[in-house]
C-alpha positions as CSV (number, residue, x, y, z in Angstrom):
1,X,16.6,-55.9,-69.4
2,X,17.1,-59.7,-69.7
3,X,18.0,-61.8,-72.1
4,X,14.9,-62.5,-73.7
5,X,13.8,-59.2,-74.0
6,X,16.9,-58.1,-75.8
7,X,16.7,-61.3,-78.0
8,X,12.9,-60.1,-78.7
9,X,13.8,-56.4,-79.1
10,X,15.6,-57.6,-82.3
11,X,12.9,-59.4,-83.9
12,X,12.4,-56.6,-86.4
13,X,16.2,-56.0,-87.1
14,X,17.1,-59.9,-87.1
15,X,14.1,-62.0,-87.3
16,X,16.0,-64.7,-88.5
17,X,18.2,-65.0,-85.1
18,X,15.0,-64.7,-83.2
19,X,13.2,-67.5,-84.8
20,X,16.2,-69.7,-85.0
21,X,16.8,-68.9,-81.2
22,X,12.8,-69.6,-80.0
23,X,13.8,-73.4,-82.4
24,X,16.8,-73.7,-80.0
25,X,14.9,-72.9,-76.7
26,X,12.1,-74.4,-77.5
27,X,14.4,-78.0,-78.3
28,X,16.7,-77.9,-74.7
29,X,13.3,-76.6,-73.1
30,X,11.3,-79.9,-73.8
31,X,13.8,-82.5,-74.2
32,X,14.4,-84.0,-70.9
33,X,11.0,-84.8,-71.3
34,X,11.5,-86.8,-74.5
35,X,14.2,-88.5,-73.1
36,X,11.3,-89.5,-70.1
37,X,9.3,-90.5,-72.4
38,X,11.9,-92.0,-74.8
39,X,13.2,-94.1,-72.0
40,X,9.8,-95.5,-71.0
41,X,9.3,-96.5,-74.0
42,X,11.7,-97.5,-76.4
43,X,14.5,-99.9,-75.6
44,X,17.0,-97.9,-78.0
45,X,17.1,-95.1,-75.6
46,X,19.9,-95.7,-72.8
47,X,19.2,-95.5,-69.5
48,X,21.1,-93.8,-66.5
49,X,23.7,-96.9,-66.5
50,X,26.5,-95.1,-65.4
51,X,28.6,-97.8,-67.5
52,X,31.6,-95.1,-68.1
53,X,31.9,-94.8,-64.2
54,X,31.9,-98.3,-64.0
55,X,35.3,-98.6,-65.7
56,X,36.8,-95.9,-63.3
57,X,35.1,-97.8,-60.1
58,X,36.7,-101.3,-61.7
59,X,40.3,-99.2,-62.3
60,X,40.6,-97.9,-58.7
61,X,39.7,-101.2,-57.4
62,X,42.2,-102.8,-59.5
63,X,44.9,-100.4,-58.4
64,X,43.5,-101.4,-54.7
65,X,44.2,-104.7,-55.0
66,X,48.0,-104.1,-56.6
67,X,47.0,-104.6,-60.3
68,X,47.3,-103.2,-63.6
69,X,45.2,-100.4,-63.9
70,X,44.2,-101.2,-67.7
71,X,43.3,-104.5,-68.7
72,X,43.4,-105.8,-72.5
73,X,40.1,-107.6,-74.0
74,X,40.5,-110.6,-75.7
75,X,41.1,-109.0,-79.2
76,X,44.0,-107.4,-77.8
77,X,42.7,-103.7,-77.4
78,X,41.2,-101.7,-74.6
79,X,37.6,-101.7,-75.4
80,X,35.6,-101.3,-72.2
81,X,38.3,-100.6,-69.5
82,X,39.6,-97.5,-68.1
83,X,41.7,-95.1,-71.1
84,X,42.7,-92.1,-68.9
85,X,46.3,-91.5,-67.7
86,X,47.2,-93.1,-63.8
87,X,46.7,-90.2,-62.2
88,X,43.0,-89.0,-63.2
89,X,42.1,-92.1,-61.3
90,X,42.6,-89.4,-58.3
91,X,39.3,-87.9,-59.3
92,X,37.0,-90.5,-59.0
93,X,38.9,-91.5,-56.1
94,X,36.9,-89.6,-53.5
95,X,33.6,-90.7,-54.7
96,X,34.4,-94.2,-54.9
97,X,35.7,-94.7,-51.3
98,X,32.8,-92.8,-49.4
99,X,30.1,-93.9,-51.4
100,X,28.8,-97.3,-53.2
101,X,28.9,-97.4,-56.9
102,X,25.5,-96.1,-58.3
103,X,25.2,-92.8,-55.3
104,X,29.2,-92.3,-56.3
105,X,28.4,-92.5,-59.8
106,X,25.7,-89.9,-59.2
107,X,27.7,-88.0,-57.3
108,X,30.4,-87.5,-59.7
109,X,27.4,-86.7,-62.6
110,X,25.6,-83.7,-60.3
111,X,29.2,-82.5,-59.0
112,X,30.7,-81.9,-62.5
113,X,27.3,-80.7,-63.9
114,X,27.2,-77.9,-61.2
115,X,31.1,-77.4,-62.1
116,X,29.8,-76.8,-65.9
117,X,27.0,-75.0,-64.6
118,X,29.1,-72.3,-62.7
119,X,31.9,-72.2,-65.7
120,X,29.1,-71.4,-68.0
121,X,27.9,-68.8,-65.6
122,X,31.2,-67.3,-65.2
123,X,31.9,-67.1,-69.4
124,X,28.8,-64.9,-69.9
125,X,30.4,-62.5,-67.3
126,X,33.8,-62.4,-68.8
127,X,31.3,-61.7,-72.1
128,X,29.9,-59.3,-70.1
129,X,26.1,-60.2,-69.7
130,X,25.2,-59.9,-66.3
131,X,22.7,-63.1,-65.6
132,X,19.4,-62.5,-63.3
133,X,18.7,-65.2,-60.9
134,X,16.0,-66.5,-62.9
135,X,18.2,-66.5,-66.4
136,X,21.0,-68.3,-63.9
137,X,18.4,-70.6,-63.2
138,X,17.3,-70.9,-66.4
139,X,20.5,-71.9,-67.9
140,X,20.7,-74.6,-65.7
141,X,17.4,-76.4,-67.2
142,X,18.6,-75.4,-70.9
143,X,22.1,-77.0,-70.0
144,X,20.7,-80.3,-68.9
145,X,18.5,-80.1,-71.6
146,X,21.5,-80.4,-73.9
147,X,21.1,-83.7,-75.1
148,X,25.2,-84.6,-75.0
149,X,25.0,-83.4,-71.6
150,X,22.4,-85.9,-70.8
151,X,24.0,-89.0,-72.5
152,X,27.4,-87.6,-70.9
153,X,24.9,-88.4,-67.4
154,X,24.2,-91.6,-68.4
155,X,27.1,-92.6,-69.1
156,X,29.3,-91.4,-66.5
157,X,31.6,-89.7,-68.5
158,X,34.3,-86.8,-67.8
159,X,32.4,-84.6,-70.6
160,X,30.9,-82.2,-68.1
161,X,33.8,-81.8,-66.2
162,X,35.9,-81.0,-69.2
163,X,33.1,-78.8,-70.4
164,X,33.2,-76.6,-67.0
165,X,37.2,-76.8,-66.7
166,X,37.2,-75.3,-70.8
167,X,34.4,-72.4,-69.9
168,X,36.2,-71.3,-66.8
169,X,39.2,-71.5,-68.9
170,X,37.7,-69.1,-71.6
171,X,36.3,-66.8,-68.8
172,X,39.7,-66.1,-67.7
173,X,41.2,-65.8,-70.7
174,X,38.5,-63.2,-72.0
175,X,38.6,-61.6,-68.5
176,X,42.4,-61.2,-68.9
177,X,42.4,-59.5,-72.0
178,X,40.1,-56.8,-70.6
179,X,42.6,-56.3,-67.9
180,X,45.5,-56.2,-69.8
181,X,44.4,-53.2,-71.7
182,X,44.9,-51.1,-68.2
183,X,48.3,-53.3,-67.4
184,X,51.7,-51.4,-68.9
185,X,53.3,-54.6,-67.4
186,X,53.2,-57.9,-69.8
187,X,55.3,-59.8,-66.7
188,X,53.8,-63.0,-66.0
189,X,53.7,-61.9,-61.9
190,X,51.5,-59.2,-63.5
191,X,48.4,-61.7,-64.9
192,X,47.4,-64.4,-62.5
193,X,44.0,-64.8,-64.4
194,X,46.3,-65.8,-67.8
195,X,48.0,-68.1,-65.8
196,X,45.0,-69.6,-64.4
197,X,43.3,-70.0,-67.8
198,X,46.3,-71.8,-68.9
199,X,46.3,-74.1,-66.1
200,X,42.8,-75.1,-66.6
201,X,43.3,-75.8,-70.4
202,X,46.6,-78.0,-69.2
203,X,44.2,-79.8,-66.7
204,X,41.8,-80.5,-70.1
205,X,44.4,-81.9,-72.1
206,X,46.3,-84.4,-69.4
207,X,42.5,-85.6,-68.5
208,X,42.2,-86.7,-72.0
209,X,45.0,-85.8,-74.2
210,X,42.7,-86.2,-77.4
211,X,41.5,-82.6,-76.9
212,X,45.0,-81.6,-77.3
213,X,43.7,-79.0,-79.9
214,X,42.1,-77.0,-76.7
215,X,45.7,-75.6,-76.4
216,X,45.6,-73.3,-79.8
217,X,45.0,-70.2,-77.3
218,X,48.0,-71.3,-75.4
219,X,50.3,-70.6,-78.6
220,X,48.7,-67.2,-79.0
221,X,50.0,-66.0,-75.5
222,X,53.0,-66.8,-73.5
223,X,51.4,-66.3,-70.2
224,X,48.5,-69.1,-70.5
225,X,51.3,-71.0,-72.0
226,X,53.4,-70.4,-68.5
227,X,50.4,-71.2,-66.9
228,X,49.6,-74.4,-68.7
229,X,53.3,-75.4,-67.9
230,X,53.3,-74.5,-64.0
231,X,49.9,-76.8,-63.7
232,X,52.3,-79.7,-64.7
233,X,54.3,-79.5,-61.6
234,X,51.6,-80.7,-59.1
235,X,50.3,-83.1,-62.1
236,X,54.2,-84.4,-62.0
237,X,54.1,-84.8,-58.4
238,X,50.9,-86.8,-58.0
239,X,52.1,-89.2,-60.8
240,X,54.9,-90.2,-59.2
241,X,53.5,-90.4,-55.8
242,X,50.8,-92.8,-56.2
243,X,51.6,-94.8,-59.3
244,X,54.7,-96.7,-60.8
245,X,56.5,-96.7,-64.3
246,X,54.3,-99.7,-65.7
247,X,51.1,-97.8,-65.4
248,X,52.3,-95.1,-67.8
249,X,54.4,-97.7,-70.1
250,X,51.0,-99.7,-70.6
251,X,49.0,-96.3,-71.0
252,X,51.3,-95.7,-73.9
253,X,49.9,-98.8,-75.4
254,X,46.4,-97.6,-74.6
255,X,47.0,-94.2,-76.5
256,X,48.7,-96.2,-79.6
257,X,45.6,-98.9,-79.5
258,X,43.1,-95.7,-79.5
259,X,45.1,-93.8,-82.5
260,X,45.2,-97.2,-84.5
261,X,41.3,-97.2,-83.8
262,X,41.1,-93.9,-85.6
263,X,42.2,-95.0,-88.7
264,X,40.7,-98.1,-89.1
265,X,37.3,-96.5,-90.6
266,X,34.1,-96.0,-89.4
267,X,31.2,-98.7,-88.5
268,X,27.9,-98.0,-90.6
269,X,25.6,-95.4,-89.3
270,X,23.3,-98.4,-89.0
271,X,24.7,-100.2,-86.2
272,X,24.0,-97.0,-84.0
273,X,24.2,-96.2,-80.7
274,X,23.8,-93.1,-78.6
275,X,27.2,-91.9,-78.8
276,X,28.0,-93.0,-82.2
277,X,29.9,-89.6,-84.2
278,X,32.4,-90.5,-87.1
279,X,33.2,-87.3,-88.7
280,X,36.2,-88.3,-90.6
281,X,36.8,-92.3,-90.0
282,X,35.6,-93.2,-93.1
283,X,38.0,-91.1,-95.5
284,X,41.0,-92.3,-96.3
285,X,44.2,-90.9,-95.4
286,X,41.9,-89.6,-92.4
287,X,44.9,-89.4,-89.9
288,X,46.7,-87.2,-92.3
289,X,44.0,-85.1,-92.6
290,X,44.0,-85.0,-88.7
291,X,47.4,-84.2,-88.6
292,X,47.4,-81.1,-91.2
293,X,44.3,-79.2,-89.6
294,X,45.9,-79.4,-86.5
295,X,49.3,-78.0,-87.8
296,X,46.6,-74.8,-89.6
297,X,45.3,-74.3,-86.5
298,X,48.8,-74.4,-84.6
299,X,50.0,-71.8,-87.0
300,X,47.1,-69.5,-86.9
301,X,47.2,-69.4,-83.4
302,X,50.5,-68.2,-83.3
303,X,50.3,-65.5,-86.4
304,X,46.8,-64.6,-85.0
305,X,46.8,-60.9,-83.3
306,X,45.9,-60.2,-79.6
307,X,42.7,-58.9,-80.5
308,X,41.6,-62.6,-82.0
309,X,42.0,-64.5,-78.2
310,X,38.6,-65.3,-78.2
311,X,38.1,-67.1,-81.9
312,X,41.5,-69.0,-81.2
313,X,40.0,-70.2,-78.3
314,X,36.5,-71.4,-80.5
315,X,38.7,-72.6,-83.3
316,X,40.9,-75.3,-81.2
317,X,37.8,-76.9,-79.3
318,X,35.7,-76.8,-82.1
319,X,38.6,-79.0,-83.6
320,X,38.3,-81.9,-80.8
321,X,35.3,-83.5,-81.3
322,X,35.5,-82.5,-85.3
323,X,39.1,-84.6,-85.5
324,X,40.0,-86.8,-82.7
325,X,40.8,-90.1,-84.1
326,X,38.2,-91.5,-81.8
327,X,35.1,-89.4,-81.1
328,X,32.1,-90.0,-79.4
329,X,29.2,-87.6,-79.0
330,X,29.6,-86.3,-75.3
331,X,32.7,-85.0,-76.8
332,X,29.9,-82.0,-77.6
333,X,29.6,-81.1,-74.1
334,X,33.0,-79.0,-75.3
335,X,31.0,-77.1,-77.9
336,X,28.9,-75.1,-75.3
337,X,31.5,-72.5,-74.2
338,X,32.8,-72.5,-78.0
339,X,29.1,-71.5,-79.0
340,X,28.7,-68.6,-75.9
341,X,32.0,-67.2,-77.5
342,X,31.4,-67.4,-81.4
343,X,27.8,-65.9,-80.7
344,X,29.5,-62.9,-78.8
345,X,31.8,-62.7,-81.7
346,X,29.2,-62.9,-84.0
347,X,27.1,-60.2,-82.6
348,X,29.6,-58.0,-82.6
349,X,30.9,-57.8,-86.0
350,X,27.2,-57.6,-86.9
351,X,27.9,-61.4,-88.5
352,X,26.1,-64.8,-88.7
353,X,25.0,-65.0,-84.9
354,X,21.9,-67.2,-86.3
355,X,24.5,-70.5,-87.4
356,X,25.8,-70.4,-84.6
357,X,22.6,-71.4,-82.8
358,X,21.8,-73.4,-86.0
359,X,24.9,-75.3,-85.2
360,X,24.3,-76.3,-81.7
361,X,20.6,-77.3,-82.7
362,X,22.2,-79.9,-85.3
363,X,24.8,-81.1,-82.5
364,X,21.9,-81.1,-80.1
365,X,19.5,-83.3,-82.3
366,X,22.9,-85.4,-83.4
367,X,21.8,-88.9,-82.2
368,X,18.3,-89.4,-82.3
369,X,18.1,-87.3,-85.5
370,X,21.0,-89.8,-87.1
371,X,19.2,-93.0,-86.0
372,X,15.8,-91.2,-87.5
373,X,17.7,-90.8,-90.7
374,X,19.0,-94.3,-90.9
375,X,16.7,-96.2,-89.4
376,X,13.3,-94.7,-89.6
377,X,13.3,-92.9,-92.9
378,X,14.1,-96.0,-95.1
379,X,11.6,-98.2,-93.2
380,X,8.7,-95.7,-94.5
381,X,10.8,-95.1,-97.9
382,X,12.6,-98.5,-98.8
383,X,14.1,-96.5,-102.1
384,X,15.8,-94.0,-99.4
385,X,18.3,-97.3,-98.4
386,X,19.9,-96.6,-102.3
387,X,21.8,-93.4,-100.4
388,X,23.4,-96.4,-98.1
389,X,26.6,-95.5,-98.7
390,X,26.3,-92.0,-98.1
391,X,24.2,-92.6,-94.3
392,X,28.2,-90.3,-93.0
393,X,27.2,-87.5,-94.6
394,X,23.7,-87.5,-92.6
395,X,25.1,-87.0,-89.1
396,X,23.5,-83.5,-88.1
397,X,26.3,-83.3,-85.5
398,X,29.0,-83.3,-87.9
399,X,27.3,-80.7,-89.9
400,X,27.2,-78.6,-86.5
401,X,30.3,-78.9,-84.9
402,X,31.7,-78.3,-88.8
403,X,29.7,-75.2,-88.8
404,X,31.5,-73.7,-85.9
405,X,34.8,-74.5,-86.6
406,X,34.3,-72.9,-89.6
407,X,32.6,-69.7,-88.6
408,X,36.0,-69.9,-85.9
409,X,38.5,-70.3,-88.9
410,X,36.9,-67.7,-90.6
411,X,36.9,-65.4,-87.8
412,X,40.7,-65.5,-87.3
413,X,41.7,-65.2,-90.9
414,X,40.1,-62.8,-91.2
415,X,41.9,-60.9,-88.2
416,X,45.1,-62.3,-89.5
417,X,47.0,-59.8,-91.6
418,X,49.9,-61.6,-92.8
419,X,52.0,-58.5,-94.4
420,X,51.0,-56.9,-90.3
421,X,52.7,-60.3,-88.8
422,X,55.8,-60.4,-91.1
423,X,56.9,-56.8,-90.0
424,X,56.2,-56.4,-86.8
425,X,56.0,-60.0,-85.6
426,X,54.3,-62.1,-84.1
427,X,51.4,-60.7,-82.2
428,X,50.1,-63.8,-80.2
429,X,53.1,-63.4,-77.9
430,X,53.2,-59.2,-78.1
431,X,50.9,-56.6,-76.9
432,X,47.6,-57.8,-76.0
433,X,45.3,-54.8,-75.7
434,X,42.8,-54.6,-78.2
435,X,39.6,-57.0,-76.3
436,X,37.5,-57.3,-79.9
437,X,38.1,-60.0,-82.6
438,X,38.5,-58.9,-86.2
């Protein structure tokens, strides 16, 4: 039976997930053609610019030509210009030097969006669905149809990539704790697939090391965490074999210009663009409030049981676009694998499987429906521009992504006994064999 057949088998029992669901399919379905025909005619909607790529293209030719690899605007900061530590330069590398810029710059945008492609595929094995060719197929259209994943294309970005390296990451993780039921041996020699899930998280978080919060399910196990730590070594190697000191003394100024950025507020809705997502910018103390949910979600990861792998995974990438001092919103690209895992959880528990596809229909509509809300609706009602102040609260995305990381929060708390964890221990590091969240 595929998927849509058991998705319409349960239009009696859950209606609600079934109408919620056609919404969903219905909105990745069509919308590469309404960004065709957005593109053809509006001049608000971006076109395939690649302008993200461009900075890489400009950092390895700088670093060609025996200069800095970042370069300060005239205001003193790093708008523009490559952010990425020395030695993620190496990935672009390749396509740069045997191709020119635009056929690189596609290149690097159908190569990481197959890598997404096949990570998804591989997370709704370890979830144990097995896919048709047609449904594999099918997921491909419904993935480019996302529209982060399109503006990620645009753009250039690293979002894809990130996105495949994190759902590879989770298919390991969930594909280990199935095996480790049948293993009487927690040794790390013992799991390769926990090491590998580890390493691929580590990969996420020295690409960009504002999705640190991907790392909560590396506190819940000491074998991803070993993992995570061996992927340093070749990182370590490469750093030091094809780029100096001053590259990463100057990137420390790039990642203490990008925190400062994060809590200097948030630019009105108004003056939006594609990527434009400020979740928290605008509240003050907003760096504190950074600091103490990622502290919760450090601690819940580690008093979290075994069984709740999965929704500690969910609850630390639902965190990174959510509270990143500087977001953008290809950082949703990350949200696909959390929203394959929290509707597996969902189901399961016989719980709220319909937000979870409400969610990613609010992060899906997050740009065009926020420049709708600011833009459109107070043309036709002038009264609406009264609510001016309160245009942050109108982000769909923020709603969404908030949406998940709640339904993850809850999800673990709930399968966190505390009076369980102060007797025995803590179970993140302990016996891993029961596969289902609580």
């Amino acid at each position: 039976m595929s998927l849509l057949e058991r998705l319409w088998a349960r239009r009696r029992e859950r209606p609600g997930l079934v109408l919620v669901a056609a919404l969903l399919l219905g909105a990745l379905l069509t919308y590469p053609f309404v960004d065709w025909w957005l593109r053809a005619n509006f001049e608000f909607a971006s076109n395939f610019r690649f302008g993200d790529f461009g900075a890489y293209n400009t950092a390895i030719e700088r670093w060609h030509e025996g200069e800095s690899l970042y370069r300060r605007t005239e205001d003193g900061g790093f708008w523009g210009t490559y952010l990425y530590p020395p030695v993620v330069l190496l990935l672009f590398w390749p396509f740069t030097e045997l191709l020119a810029f635009r056929p690189a710059a596609m290149a690097w945008v159908l190569s990481t969006g197959l890598f997404l492609w096949l990570g998804l595929q591989a997370l709704v094995a370890a979830l144990g669905v097995d896919l048709r060719w047609f449904e594999r197929l099918g997921l491909a259209w419904l993935v480019a149809g996302f529209q982060p994943v399109i503006l990620t294309a645009k753009l250039g970005q690293t979002a894809l990539f990130m996105g495949g390296l994190l759902s590879f990451a989770a298919a390991a993780m969930i594909d280990d704790g199935r095996r480790s039921a049948n293993r009487a041996d927690n040794s790390l020699r013992s799991s390769p697939v926990a090491l590998a899930s580890g390493a691929a998280t580590a990969v996420v978080g020295i690409v960009k090391f504002a999705y640190a919060p991907v790392g909560a399910h590396l506190l819940h196990d000491r074998q991803r965490m070993a993992g995570a730590l061996l992927a340093l070594v070749p990182v370590l190697w490469l750093s030091i074999r094809f780029f100096d000191v001053s590259s990463y003394r100057t990137y420390v100024e790039v990642l203490r210009w990008g925190v400062e950025q994060g809590d200097g507020g948030a630019r009105s809705p108004t003056l939006w663009l594609p990527p434009y997502f400020k979740p928290f910018a605008w509240l003050p103390g907003a760096q504190a409030l950074r600091a103490l949910v990622c502290l919760g979600i450090a601690g819940l990861s580690v008093l979290a049981p075994s069984r709740a792998r999965r929704s500690v995974f969910a609850l630390g990438v639902a965190a990174v676009p959510l509270f990143t001092p500087q977001t953008y919103a290809y950082y949703f690209v990350a949200l696909l694998p959390v929203a394959l895992v929290l509707l597996a959880v969902e189901l399961e528990r016989d719980g709220y499987p319909e937000l979870v596809l409400v969610s990613l229909l609010l992060v899906h509509l997050h740009s065009y429906g926020l420049k709708f809300v600011v833009h459109n609706v107070p043309a036709a009602v002038p009264a609406f521009e009264t609510l001016q102040p309160a245009y942050l609260l109108f982000q769909p995305g923020l709603w969404g992504n908030a949406l998940l990381f709640g339904l993850a929060a809850r999800s673990v708390v709930r399968s966190t006994d505390l009076s369980t964890v102060l007797l025995t221990g803590f179970d993140g590091t302990g016996s891993r064999a029961n596969e289902s969240d609580g």
